[in-house]
C-alpha positions in Angstrom: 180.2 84.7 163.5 177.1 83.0 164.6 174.1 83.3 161.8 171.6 84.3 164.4 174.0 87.3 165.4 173.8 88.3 161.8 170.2 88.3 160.8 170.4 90.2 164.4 172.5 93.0 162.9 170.6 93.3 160.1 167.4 93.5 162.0 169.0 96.1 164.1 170.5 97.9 161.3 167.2 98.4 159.2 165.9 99.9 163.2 168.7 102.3 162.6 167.3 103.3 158.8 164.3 103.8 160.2 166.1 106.6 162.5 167.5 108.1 159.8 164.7 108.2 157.7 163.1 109.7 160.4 165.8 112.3 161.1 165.9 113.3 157.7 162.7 114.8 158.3 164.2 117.5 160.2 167.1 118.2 158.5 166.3 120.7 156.8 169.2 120.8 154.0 171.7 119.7 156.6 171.2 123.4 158.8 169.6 121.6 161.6 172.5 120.3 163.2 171.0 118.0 166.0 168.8 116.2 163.5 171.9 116.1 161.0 173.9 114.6 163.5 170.8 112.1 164.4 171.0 111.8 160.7 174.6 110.6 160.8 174.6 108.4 163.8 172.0 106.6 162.8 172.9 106.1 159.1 176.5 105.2 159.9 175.2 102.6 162.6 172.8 101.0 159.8 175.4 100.9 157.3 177.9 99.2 159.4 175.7 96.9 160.8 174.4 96.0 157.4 178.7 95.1 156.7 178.6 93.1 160.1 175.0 91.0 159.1 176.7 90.3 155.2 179.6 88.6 156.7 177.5 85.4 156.9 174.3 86.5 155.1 174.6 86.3 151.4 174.9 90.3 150.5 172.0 90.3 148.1 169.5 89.0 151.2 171.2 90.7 153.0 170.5 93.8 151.7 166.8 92.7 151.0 166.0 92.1 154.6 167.5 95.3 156.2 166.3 97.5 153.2 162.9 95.8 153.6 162.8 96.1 157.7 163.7 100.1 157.3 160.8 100.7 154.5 158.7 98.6 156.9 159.7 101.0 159.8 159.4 103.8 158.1 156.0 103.4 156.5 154.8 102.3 160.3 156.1 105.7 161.6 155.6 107.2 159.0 151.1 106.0 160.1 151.3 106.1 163.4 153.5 109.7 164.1 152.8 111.9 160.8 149.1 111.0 159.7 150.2 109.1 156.4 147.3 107.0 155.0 146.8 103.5 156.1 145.0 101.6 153.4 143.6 98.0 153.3 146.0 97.8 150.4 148.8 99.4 151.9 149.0 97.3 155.4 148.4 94.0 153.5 151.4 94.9 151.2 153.9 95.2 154.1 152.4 92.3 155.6 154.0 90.3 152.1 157.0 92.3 152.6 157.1 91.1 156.0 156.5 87.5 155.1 159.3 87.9 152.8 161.9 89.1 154.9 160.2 86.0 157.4 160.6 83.7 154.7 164.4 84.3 153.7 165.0 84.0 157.5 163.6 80.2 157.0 165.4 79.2 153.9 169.2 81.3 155.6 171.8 80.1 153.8 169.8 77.3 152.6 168.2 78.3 149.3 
């Protein structure tokens, strides 16, 4: 597998945590069966993708960049849909955590 298809499938992986951190919202113990099977979808799509990006990515980046790109996503909708604070503090932290999951994209397989 090409490594730029991989860091793709993580990046589009930690999209799909952020859908199910989102759905789980809505849930509502599992009895709201649209946003369950949102829920579902979305965490089975993450997870696998997360299996398809560690084929070529070492696992422990791996997991680092699509766990990091989901907190990221979350947080943001978190802000900009449900009215969660947005500190100085706050945006500059995910900024580093962006630079870090930038950074180990750099380095690859390389460090």
């Amino acid at each position: 597998m090409n490594p730029t298809l991989a860091w793709g499938a993580l990046l589009i992986g930690g999209m799909f945590e952020v859908g199910f951190t989102t759905c789980l919202r809505y849930v509502e113990g599992f009895r709201n069966i649209p946003w369950t099977i949102g829920f579902l979808v979305c965490a089975l799509a993450s997870m696998a993708l997360l299996e398809v990006g560690a084929r070529i990515v070492p696992m422990g980046t791996a997991y680092l960049v699509w766990g990091g790109i989901g907190a990221i996503g979350t947080v943001a909708v978190g802000i900009l849909f449900y009215q969660e604070p947005a500190g100085l503090v706050r945006l500059l932290l995910m900024g580093a955590i962006i630079a870090c999951i930038t950074g180990l994209r750099m380095v690859g397989n390389h460090a």
